[in-house]
Each structure stands twice: as C-alpha cells, then as structure tokens.
C-alpha angles and dihedrals in degrees: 000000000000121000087251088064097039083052094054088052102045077047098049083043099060103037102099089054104037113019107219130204110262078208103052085036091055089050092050091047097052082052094050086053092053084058097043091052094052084053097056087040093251094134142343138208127256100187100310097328113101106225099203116226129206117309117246127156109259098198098254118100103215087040086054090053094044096055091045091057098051117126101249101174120089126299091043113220117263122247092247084052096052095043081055097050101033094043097064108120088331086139090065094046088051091050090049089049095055086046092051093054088045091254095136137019139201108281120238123234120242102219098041120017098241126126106257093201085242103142105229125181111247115216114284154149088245083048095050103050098042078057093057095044084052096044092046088059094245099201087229107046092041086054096052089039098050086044090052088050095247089113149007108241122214124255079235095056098052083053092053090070111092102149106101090206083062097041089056100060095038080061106055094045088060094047097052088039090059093041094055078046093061085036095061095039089058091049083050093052090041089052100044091053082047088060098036088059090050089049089060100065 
C-alpha cells in the first residue's frame, strides 16, 4: 500500500459525510506520490527540485506512472510544479484504479434498487488498513488528508514532521491547495457580478 492510495480510500471513505474537492484531493495525491517515490528511492529532493533516480517497477500501477513520467533533464522540475501537473485530474485516475482492483462498487439507491453511479468502498483489507493509519493519527497521512480537506490535522502532528524532504512537499501541497482556493474564489466573485449585471437588465 503507498500513502497516495491510502489517501484515495480514507477519501472515498468520507465522501458521503464530508464532500471533498476532487481538485484539492488531486494536488494532495500527486504529493503523496512525491513521497511515495522518495520512499521506494525513485527519486529524491534536492531543495525543492526532484532529482529523478533510476527507474524500477514498485509494484503499484499509477507510482509507476508517475516515476516514469518524472522530468529528468536539467533543471529538474520543482515540487509545486510537479503537484500542479501530476495533480490534474489525478483524483479520477486513483478512483479508476480501485475500481479497477474491485476495491468499490456503484451504490444502490434506497427508494428504488438502481445503481445511483455514486462510487462507494467495498469492505477490504486495503480498506481496512488505510482506515487504521487514518484512525492512529500518522503525521503524514493526517497532513495530506487535512490539505486535501478530509481532515483537520493537529498543531502536534505537523510538529511531528521533521523530515525536510517531507516538509517540503507538505509544503508545496498547501501552497498549491491554497492557490487553487484563491483561484476558485475569484471565479465565484467573477461569476456573482456576471449575474448581478444580468440581473440588471
């Protein structure tokens, strides 16, 4: 199991309760593969730049993707860049991918027995453990979770990340996060005086 697919469970898992943004969700996720790919010494961080290492399979379909498509030609791309590239519509790819395994299933309605196209977990060990890492408070998990809006992260976790490779990421995922956040206030603003003027004739 890797953090970005943990991420895409404990996301599938809380949806119903607490809708989350498929953007912000996509950022945090192609963090969460930065991380991931550091952990299986794909590639490593120099600052804020990835320096890609030497490509080998690590078992998991989309990470595999993701290493293979890496920048490896000087000057290596920046974390921020990557979580912007990566990310788009990285939520969609993660939730086809579960599928895929047989890890959800179309919901059913209640009134009428029809599938509702609702994407819903089905029970599982990977279920299961991405809800346990969830559950013990994992500093890292709770950091991509709560930047992804799943989940609001303790002062005492963040301060539990030491690790600057880490940092860095986390970083970059907030900042983007909060970036796409101005980005869609701005469309809201925009939208409402569009309206307003409409309004006005």
């Amino acid at each position: 199991m890797t953090t970005a697919r943990d991420l895409s469970i404990v996301a599938l898992d809380v949806a119903s309760d607490r809708p989350v943004e498929q953007g912000d969700l996509s950022l945090a996720l192609a963090g969460a593969e930065v991380l991931d790919l550091i952990a299986a010494g794909a590639l490593t961080l120099d600052g804020d730049r990835i320096t890609p290492g030497t490509q080998s399979s690590t078992g998991d379909r989309l990470l595999d993707e993701a290493a293979a498509s890496l920048v490896r030609q000087e000057p290596f791309e920046s974390v921020e860049d990557w979580v912007w590239r990566r990310g788009r519509g990285l939520s969609s790819a993660y939730v086809a991918d579960l599928e895929r395994d047989g890890l959800t299933a179309r919901a059913r309605g209640r009134v009428i027995p029809l599938w509702t196209g609702q994407t819903v977990l089905v029970d599982s060990p990977d279920r299961h453990r991405a809800g346990e890492r969830r559950a013990s408070g994992e500093p890292v998990l709770a950091a991509l979770a709560a930047a992804a809006g799943i989940d609001d992260a303790a002062a005492e976790d963040r301060q539990e990340l030491t690790d600057d490779a880490v940092t860095t990421v986390l970083a970059a995922v907030g900042d983007a996060v909060m970036e796409l956040e101005a980005v869609r206030q701005r469309k809201s603003i925009e939208d409402a005086a569009f309206d307003n003027v409409w309004r006005g004739f």
